[in-house]
N, C-alpha and C positions, 0 to 999 in steps of 0.2 A: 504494500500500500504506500503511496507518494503521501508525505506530510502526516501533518500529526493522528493522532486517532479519534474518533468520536468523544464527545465528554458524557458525563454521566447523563445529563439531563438528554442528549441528543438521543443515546442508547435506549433511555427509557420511551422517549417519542416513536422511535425506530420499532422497539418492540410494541408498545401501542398500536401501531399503523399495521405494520403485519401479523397481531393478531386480527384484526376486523379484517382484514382479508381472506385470512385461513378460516373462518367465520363463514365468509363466502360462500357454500357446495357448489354452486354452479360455478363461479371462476376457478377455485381450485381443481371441479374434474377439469375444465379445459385447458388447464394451465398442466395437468399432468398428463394429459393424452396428444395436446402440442405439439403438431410437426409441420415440417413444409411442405406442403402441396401444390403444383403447379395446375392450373385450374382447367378443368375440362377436358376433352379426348386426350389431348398431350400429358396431364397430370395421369390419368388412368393410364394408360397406355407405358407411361416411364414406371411407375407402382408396378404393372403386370409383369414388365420386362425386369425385374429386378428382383420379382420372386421368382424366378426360375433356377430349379435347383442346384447345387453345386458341383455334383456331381456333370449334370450335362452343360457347365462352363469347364470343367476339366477336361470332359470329352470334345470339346470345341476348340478349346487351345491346343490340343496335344495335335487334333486332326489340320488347326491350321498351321501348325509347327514342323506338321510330316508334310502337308503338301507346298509348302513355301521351299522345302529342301529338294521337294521332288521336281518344280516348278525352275529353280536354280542349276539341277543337273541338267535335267530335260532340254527343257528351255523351248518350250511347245506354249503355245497359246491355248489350250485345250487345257493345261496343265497348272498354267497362272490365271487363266478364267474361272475354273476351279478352285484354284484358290481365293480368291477373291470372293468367291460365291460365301465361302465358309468363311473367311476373314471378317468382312465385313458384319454381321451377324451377332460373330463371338467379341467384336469392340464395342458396339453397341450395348452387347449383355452385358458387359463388365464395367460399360459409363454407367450404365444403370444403376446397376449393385453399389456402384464407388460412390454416386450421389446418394442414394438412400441412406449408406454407412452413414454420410457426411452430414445429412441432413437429420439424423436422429442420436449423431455422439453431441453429448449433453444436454439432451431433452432430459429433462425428470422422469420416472416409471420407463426409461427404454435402456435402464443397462448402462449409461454412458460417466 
């Protein structure tokens, strides 16, 4: 904390204040279920893409890992089309997951 600390009397108004908040039930569930949302088909749609499970983003990296290798030997466009099929897909699933992480480390009730 910059500069000095609260005084007593400040402390006390402090805890005054947010008790009648905690007081609240309606602001405190919202304040504990709080998270970012981007609104409408794009907000659902990043939500959907980000629950998808870990196992098939492991399965997506591994396959775009082998065919970017394969893609570099070959050197076919059948090969890099290919790849690109599944590349792009597996970046998109893992912006997802990466925003959602981001978007609920130190929400209150989510773990963070």
């Amino acid at each position: 904390m910059d500069g000095p600390g609260l005084s007593s009397r400040e402390r006390r108004i402090l805890a005054e204040i947010e008790g009648d908040l905690r007081a609240d039930r309606r602001l405190d569930q919202r304040l504990r279920t709080m998270r970012f949302v981007l609104p409408g088909a794009p907000g659902r749609a990043l939500d959907a893409a980000a629950r998808v499970p870990g196992s098939v983003l492991a399965l997506l990296t591994a396959l775009s890992v082998g065919l970017l290798l394969v893609g570099a030997t070959v050197h076919t466009a059948v090969a890099l089309t290919l790849f690109s099929v599944v590349w792009l897909p597996t970046v998109v699933l893992l912006s997802a997951r990466g925003l959602r992480t981001r978007s609920h480390r130190g929400c209150p009730g989510r773990g963070g």
